[in-house]
C-alpha positions in Angstrom: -7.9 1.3 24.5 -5.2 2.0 27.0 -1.3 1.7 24.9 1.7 2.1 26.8 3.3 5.3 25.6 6.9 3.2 24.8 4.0 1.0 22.6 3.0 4.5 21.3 6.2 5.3 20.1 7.2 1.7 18.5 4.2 2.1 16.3 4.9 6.1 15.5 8.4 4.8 14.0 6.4 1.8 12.1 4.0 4.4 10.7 6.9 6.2 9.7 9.0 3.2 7.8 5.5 2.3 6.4 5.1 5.6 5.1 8.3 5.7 3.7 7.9 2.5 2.1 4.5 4.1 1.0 6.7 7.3 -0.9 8.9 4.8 -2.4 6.7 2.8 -4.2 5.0 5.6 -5.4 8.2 7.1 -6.5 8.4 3.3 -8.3 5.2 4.0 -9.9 5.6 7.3 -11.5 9.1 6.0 -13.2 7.2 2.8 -14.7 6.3 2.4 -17.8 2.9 2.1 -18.8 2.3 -1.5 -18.8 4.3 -1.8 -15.2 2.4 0.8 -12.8 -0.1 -1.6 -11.6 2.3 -3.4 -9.0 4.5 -0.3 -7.4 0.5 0.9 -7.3 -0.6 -1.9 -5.2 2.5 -1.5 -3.2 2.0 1.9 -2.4 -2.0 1.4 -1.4 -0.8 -1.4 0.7 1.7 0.7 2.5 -0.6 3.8 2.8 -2.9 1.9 4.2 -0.9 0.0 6.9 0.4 3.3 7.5 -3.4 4.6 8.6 -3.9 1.5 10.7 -0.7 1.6 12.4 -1.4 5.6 13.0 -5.0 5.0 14.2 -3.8 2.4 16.9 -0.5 4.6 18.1 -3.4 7.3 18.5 -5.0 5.0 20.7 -7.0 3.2 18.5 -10.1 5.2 19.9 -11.4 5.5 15.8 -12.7 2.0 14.9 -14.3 3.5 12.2 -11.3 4.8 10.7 -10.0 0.6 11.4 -12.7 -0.9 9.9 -12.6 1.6 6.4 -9.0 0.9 6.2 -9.1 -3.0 7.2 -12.0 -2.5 4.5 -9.9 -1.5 1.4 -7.0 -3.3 2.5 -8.7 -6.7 1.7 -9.6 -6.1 -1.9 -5.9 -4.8 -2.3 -4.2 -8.0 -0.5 -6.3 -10.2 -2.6 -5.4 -8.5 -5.9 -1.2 -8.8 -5.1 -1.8 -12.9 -4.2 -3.6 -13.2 -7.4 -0.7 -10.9 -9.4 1.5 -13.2 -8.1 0.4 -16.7 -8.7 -0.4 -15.9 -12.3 3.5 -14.6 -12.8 4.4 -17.6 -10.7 2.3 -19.8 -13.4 3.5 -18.1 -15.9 7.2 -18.1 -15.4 6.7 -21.8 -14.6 5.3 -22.8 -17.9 8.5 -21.5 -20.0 11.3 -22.8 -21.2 14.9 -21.9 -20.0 15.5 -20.7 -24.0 12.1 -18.4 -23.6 13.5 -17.1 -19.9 16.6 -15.5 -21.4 
């Protein structure tokens, strides 16, 4: 695939928020208690592994391989935060404004 190298560079400094992002959640995670890791978890798999597909094409996106296995385990993780989220959506819905706080 031919990238511009200015389209190179964009990407190399979205790798690099990403990966930030990636550290921060992670960061998240470790100071959670034990109940709370799962969502800085999912937050931190979702940013590692935009920060591989974002790498591969600033590379030159010459590795489908490497695009399909992340594309691959990004799905299942994608899935799993929607579902976290309606069902606290649902939940928080169904109380009452004495039960909220």
């Amino acid at each position: 695939m031919n990238i511009p190298v200015a389209v190179r560079g964009a990407l190399l400094v979205c790798a690099s928020v990403n990966l930030f992002f990636a550290m921060k959640a992670l960061y998240r995670m470790r100071r959670a208690g034990p109940g709370h890791r799962t969502g800085p978890g999912l937050d931190a798999l979702d940013h590692a592994l935009g920060t591989v597909l974002i790498g591969t094409l600033a590379a030159g996106g010459d590795h489908p391989a490497i695009v399909f296995a992340a594309l691959t385990l990004l799905g299942p993780v994608i899935l799993w935060k929607a579902v976290r989220d309606a069902r606290a959506r649902r939940e928080a819905k169904g109380r009452t404004p004495a039960e909220a706080g």
